[in-house]
N, C-alpha and C positions, 0 to 999 in steps of 0.2 A: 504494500500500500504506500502510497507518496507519504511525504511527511511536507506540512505548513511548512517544518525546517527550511526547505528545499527553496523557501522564497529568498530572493537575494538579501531582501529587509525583514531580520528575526523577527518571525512573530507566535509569542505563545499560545499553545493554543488550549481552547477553552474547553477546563474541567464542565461533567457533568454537573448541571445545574440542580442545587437541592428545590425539592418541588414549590411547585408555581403556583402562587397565591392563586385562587378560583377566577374565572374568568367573571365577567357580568352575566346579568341572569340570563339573556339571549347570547349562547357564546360566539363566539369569535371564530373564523373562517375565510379562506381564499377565494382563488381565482376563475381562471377560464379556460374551457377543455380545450387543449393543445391540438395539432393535426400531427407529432409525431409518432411513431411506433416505437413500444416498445419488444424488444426479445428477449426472454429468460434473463438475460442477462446486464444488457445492455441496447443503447438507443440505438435503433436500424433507423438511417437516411432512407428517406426516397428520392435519389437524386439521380437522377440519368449522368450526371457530371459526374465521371471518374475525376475524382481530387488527388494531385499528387502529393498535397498537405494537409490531410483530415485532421481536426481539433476535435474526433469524437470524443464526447466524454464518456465514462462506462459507470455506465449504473450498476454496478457490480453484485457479485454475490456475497462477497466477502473482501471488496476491497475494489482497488482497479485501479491504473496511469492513461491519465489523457494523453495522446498523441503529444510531441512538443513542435513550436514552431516559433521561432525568432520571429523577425521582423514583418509586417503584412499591411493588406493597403488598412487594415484599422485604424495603425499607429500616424496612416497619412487623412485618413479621413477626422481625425482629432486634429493633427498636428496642424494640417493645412486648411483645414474646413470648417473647425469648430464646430465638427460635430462628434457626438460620446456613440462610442458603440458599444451596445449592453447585451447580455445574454438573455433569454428566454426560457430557462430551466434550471433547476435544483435540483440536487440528490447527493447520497454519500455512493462515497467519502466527499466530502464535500473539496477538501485537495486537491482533487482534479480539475477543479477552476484553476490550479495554479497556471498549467500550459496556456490556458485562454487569454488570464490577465496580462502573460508574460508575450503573449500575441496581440496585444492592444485591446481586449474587454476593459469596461472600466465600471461596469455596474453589473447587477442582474434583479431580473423579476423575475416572482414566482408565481403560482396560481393553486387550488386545488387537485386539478386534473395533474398538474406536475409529482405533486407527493404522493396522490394517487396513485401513480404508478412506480414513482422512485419504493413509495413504500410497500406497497402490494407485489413488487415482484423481485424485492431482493431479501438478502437476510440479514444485509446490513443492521437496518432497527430492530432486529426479534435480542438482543441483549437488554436495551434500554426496554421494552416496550413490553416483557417479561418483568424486569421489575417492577414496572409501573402499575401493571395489572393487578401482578403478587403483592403491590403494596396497596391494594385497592382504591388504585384510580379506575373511574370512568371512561369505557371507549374515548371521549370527546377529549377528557382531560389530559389521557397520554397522549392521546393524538397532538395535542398543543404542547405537549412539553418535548415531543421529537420535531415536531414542526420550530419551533423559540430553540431548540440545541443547530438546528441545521443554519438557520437566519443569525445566530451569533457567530457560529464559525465560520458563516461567509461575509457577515462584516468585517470580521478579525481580519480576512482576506482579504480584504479592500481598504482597509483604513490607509493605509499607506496612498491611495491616491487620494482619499478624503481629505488628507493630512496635507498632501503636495498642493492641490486644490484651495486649500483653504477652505473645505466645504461647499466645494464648488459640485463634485462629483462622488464617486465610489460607492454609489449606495446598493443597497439590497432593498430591494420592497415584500412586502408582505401585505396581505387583504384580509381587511373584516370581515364578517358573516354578510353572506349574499341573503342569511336570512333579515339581516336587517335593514335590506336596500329599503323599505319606506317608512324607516325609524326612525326619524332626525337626533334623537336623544342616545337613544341604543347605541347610532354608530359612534355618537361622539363619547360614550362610554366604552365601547368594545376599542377605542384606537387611542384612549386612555390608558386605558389597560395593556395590549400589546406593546406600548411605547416604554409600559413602567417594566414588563416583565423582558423583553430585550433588551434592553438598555442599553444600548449600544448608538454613538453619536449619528451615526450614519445610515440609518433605519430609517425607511419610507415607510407610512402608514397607507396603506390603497383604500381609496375610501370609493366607492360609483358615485357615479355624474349622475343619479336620479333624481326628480325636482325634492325627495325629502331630503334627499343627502348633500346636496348644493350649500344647504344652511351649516351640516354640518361641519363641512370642511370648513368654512370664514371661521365658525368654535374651534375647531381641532388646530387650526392656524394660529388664533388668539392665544393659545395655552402655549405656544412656543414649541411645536408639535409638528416636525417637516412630514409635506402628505404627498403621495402619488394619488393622482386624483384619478379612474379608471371610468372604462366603457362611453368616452365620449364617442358620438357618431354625428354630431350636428354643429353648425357655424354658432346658431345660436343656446345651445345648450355649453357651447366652447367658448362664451363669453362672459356668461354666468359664471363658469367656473374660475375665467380671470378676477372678475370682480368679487366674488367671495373669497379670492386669494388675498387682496388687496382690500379688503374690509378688515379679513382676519388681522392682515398688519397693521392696520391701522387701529384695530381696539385693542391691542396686545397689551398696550402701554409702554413697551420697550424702548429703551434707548437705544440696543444694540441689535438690529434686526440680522445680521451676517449668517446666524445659525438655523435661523429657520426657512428653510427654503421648499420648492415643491415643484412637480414636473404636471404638466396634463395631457394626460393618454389617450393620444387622438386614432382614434382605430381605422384602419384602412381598407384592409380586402376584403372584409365585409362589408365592404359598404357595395363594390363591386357583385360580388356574388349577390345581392338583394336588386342592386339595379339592372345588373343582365339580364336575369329571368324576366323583372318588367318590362326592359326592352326587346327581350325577344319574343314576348307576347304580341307586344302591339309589332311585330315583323316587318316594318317600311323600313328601304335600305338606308335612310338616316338613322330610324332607331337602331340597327345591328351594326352600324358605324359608330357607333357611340359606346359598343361594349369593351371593358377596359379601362375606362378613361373618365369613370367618375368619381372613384375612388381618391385621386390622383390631384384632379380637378380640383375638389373640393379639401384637398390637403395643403395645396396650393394654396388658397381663399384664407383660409386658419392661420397660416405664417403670417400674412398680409395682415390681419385681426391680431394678431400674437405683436408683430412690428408698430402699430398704432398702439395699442393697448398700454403698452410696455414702453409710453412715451410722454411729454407733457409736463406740468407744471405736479399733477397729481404723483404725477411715478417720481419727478426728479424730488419733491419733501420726504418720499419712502425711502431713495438712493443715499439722502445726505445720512440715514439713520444706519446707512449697513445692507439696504434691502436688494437682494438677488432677484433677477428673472424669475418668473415661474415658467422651465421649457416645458417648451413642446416637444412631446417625447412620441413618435412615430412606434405605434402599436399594428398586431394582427399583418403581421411584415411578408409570413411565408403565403405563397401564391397558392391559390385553391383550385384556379384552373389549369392544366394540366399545359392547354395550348398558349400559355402566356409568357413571356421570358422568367426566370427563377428570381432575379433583382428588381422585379417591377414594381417593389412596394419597397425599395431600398433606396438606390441609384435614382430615380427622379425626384427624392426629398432631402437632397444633400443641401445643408446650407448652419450658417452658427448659430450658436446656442441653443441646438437640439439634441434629439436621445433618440435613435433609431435602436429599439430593441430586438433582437431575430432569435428565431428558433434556430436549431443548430443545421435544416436545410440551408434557410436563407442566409446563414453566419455564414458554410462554406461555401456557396454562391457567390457570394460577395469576395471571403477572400480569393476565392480559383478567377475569378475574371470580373469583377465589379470594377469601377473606373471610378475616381476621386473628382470630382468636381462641384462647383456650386451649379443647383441646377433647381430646388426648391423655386425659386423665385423668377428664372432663365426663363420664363413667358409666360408672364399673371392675364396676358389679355387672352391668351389660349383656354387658360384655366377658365378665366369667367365667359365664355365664349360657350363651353363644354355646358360650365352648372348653367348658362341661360336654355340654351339647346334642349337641356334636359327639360327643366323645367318646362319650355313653350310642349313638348310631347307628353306633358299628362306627367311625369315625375312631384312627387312635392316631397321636399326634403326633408320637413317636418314628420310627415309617416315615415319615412326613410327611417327618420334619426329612431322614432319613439318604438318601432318596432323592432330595430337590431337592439336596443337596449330592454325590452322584454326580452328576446332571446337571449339577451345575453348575460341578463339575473336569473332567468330561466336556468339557464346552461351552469350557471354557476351552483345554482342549489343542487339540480341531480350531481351532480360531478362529487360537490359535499356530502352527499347523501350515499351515494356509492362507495365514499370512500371509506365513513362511518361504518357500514355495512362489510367492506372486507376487511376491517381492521377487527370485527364482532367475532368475523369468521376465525381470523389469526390466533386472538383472543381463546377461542374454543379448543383451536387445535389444540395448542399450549397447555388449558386445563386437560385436555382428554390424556397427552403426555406425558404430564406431570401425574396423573394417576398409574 
């Protein structure tokens, strides 16, 4: 198994955590079902791309070594772009991040369906997750105390750039309960609670962009609480989100705003997959000319809203106090149609002060032939050319947005619910074993 050691910058790594104060009454939970595969072992790519530098990580049985790779365009899409490229999955050993970070990763997000399977099909957690049982915790409770051991040792891994940054970068996120997507209070308790029991400086809370949770985040902001804001799919549910960022700061009371900072997670090829099928209903060779390209379109639009936003007399009294960007962090990155290039939700959103985060298809898409440039911005008249297009053909962006964010609190609950459920299952084996 790798060892932390192994990073160029010692870092220790973290004893198991004595148990975890209770969560709130509605607990605390993740993300959003992945599109990759898992094998017995380890992540299978779907990648038609034979890579001559795979970054697979291995979700191992009892351990596992990430591929290693120096130098890659990551480190140029940072260096030269300003833009952060972050990974889209978790699992132990969690050391296997090291090849990545040391290939230009600089964050990672996680979700439910990720531990789902890191935990359901390794054996990595059956030590921790045995005692936790044997000392009678609840399915849920150990579930959050292997989830809070993996999200600390991959800050531990990243603090180093958090550090270089100045809090600029290196973070891990982690998500509330999708049961609480229309709790305003719950979530601003459940991301209370996460932030107390990680405790770790560089921890994102993922809170969803749904109209109850909108308020939460300005609370979760005020308490000095940096948030990954998730499941945005719309211009204007993507501006709420600014302005509850920028509320939050401002009721904070703070003198020093430098430490709290927040990303908003603009999702992408879902927005795609929802508008193709309605353009290929209505079948006129305008509307099939238009598949691909609203996704993209409309990410485009968001920069342009993110660049105003993030400007003015209002932003520059937040600036004098310490206050950071809230980026725009490019989510939902791996391509779903099969006929579309592999970087199509990576490479036309290059531009600074964003977080393109990728599953580990699009991560080695990107490094085997993705191209560095600024391109985000490289023709906003196209972009708004696309979302008018749409619109005059019977699109409205508003059902767009409100329906991929029911799927996609939808999708988060089974995903938790599944997971609940084979962790019940593990759970039994173990008592039947121990008999």
């Amino acid at each position: 198994m790798a060892s932390i050691s192994n990073l160029s910058s010692p870092i220790t790594p973290l004893k198991s955590s004595p148990s975890l104060p209770p969560p709130p009454t509605a607990a605390v939970h993740l993300g959003f079902p992945s599109k990759f595969a898992l094998s017995s072992s380890r992540l299978s790519l779907r990648s038609t791309v034979p890579l001559a530098a795979s970054l697979l990580v291995k979700c191992s049985q009892n351990g596992g070594s990430g591929s290693h790779v120096k130098r890659t365009t990551l480190h140029d899409l940072y260096e030269k772009q300003g833009q952060s490229p972050w990974y889209d999955n978790l699992c132990r050993p969690v050391t296997d991040l090291i090849p990545l970070i040391e290939s230009g990763v600089r964050g990672v997000t996680s979700n439910p369906a990720i531990f789902q399977k890191a935990i359901s099909t390794s054996n990595a957690y059956n030590d921790q997750f045995r005692e936790l049982v044997q000392g009678g915790k609840d399915i849920e409770s150990a579930y959050w105390e292997l989830v809070v051991k993996d999200i600390q040792d991959a800050c531990r891994l990243f603090e180093p750039i958090y550090d270089e940054t100045d809090g600029a970068d290196g973070y891990v996120s982690v998500e509330v309960s999708p049961r609480l997507a229309d709790d305003t209070q719950g979530t601003v308790d459940a991301a209370k609670w996460l932030h107390k029991v990680v405790d770790r400086p560089n921890v994102y809370i993922k809170i969803p962009a749904t109209a109850e949770c909108v308020p939460s985040v300005k609370d979760v902001i005020s308490l000095g609480i940096s948030v990954n804001v998730t499941l945005i799919f719309s211009l204007s549910r993507y501006e709420a989100v600014i302005d509850a960022y920028l509320d939050g700061l401002e009721a904070s009371g703070l003198d020093d705003l430098s430490r709290v900072t927040s990303v908003a997670s603009f999702f992408v090829s879902r927005v795609d997959t929802l508008v193709d099928k309605m353009l290929e209903k209505i079948g006129t060779p305008e509307a099939l000319d238009l598949r691909g390209k609203a996704a993209n379109a409309q990410a485009a639009l968001a920069f342009q809203l993110y660049q105003k936003k993030f400007s003015g007399p209002r932003w520059e009294a937040l600036v004098k106090k310490g206050a950071k960007k809230q980026r725009l962090l490019w989510a939902s990155t791996s391509v779903k149609n099969p006929a579309y290039p592999d970087t199509l939700y990576v490479a036309p959103l290059v531009g600074p002060d964003t977080v393109s985060t990728m599953p580990d298809q699009a991560l080695q898409a990107f490094i085997d032939h993705g191209t560095v440039g600024r391109t985000i911005d490289a023709n906003v008249s196209e972009a708004e050319g696309v979302y008018s297009a749409l619109e005059k053909l019977g699109i409205d962006w508003s059902h767009v947005g409100s329906q991929l964010e029911l799927e996609g609190v939808d999708s988060f609950k089974k995903s938790f619910d599944s997971l609940l459920d084979s962790l019940q299952e593990k759970a039994n084996s173990m008592k039947l074993v121990s008999l």
